[in-house]
SERO-4910 file (N, C-alpha, C, O; in steps of 0.05 Angstrom, whole numbers):
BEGIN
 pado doro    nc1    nc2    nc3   cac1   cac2   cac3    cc1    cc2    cc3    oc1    oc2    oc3
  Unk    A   -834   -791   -696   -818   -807   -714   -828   -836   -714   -837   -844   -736
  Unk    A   -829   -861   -684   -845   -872   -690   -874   -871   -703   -883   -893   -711
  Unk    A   -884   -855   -706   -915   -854   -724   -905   -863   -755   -909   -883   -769
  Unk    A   -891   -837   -758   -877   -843   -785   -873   -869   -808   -876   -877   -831
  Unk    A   -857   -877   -770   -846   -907   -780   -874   -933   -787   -877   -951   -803
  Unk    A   -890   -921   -764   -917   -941   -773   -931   -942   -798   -944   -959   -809
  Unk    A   -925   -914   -803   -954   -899   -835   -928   -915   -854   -938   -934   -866
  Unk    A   -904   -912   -859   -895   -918   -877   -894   -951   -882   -890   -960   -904
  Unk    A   -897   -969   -858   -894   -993   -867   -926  -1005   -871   -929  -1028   -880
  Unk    A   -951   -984   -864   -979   -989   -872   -974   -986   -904   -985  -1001   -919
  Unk    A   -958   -966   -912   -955   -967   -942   -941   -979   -951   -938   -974   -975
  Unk    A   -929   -995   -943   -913  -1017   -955   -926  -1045   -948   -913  -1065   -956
  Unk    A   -946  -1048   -936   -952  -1076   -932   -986  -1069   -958   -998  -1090   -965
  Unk    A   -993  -1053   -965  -1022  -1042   -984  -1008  -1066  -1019   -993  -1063  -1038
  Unk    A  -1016  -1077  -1014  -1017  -1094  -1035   -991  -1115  -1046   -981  -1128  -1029
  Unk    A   -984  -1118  -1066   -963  -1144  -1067   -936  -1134  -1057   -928  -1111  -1058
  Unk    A   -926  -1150  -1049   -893  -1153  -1039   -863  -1140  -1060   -851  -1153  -1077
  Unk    A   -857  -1112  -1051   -839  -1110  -1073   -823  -1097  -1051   -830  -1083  -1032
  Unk    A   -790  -1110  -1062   -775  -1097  -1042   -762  -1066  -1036   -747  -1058  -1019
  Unk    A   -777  -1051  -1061   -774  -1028  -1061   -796  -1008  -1045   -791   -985  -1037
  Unk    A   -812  -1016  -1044   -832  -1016  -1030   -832  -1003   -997   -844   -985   -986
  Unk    A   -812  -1022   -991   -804  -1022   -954   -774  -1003   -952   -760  -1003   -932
  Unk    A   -768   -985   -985   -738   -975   -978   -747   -947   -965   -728   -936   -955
  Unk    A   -771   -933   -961   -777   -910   -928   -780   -920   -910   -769   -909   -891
  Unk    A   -797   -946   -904   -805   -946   -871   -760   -960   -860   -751   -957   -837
  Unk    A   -744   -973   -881   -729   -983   -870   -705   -959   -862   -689   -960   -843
  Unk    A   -708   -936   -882   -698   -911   -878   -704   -902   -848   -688   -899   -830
  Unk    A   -733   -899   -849   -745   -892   -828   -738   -902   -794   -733   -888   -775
  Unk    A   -741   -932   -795   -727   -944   -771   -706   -941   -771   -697   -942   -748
  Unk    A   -686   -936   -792   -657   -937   -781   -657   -913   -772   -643   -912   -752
  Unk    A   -671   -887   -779   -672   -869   -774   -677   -863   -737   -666   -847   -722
  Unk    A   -697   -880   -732   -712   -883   -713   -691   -890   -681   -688   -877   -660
  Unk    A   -680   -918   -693   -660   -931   -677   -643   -908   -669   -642   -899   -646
  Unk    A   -630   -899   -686   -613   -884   -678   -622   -868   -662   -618   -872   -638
  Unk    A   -633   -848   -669   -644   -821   -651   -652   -842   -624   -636   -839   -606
  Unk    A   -667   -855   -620   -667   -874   -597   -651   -876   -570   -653   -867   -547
  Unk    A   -628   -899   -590   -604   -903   -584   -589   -872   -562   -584   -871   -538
  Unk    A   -587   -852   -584   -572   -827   -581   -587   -822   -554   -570   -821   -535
  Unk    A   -609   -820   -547   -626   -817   -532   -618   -827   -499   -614   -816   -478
  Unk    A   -619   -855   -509   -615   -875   -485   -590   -866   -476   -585   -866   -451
  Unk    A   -566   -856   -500   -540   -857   -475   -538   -824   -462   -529   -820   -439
  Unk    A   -549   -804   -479   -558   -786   -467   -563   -789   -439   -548   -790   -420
  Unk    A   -597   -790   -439   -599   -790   -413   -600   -813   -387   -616   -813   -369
  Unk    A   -582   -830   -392   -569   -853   -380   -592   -874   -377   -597   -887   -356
  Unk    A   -605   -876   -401   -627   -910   -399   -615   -928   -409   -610   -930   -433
  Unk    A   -609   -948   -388   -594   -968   -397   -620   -988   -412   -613   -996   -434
  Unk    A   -644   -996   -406   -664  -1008   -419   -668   -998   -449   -689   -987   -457
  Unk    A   -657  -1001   -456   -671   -986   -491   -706  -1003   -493   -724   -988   -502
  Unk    A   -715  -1034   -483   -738  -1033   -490   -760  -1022   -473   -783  -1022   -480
  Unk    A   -753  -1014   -452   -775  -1000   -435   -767   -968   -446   -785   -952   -443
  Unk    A   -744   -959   -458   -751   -932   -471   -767   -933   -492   -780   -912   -499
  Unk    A   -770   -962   -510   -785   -958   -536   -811   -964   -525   -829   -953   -538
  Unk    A   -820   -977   -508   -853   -980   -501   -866   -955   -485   -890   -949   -485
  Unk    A   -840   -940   -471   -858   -910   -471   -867   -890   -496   -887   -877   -500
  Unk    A   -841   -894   -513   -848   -883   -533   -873   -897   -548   -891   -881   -555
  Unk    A   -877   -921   -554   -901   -931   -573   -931   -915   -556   -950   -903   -568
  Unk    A   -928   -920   -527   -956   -918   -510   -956   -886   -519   -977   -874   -524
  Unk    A   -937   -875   -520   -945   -839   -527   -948   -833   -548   -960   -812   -551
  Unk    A   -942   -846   -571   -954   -846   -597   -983   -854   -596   -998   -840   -609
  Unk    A   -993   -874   -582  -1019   -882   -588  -1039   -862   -576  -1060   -853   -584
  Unk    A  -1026   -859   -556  -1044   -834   -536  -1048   -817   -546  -1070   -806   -546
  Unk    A  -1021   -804   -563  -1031   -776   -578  -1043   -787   -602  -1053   -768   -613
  Unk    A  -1049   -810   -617  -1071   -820   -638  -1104   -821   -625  -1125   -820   -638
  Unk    A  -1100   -824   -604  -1120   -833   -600  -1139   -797   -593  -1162   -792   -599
  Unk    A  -1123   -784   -582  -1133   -759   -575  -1135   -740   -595  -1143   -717   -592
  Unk    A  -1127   -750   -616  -1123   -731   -641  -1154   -729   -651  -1165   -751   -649
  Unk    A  -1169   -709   -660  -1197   -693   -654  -1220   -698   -639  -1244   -701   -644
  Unk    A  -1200   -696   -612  -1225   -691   -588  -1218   -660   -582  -1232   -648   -565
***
């Protein structure tokens, strides 16, 4: 879901500024937050930003390993 959220705001930043533009990636983060959020009280993380920097480092990891 974070990936998601990255590819869609790469397509929203590809040329001039329109605010319609940014109405998936903002879908997308709200989307994002939440499931997050839901997450954190789940399984009792009180840090929400050390849950989102594991999640970013495991997105990149699986980018980066993607066709080896």
């Amino acid at each position: 879901m974070k990936r998601s959220c990255e590819e869609a705001r790469t397509v929203a930043q590809r040329g001039d500024y329109y605010a319609g533009d940014w109405e998936p990636w903002r879908k997308l983060v709200d989307e994002y937050q939440t499931v997050l959020t839901a997450h954190a009280a789940e399984f009792g993380i009180d840090n929400r930003f050390e849950l989102e920097q594991a999640v970013v480092k495991d997105a990149k990891a699986e980018d980066a390993n993607v066709g080896r």
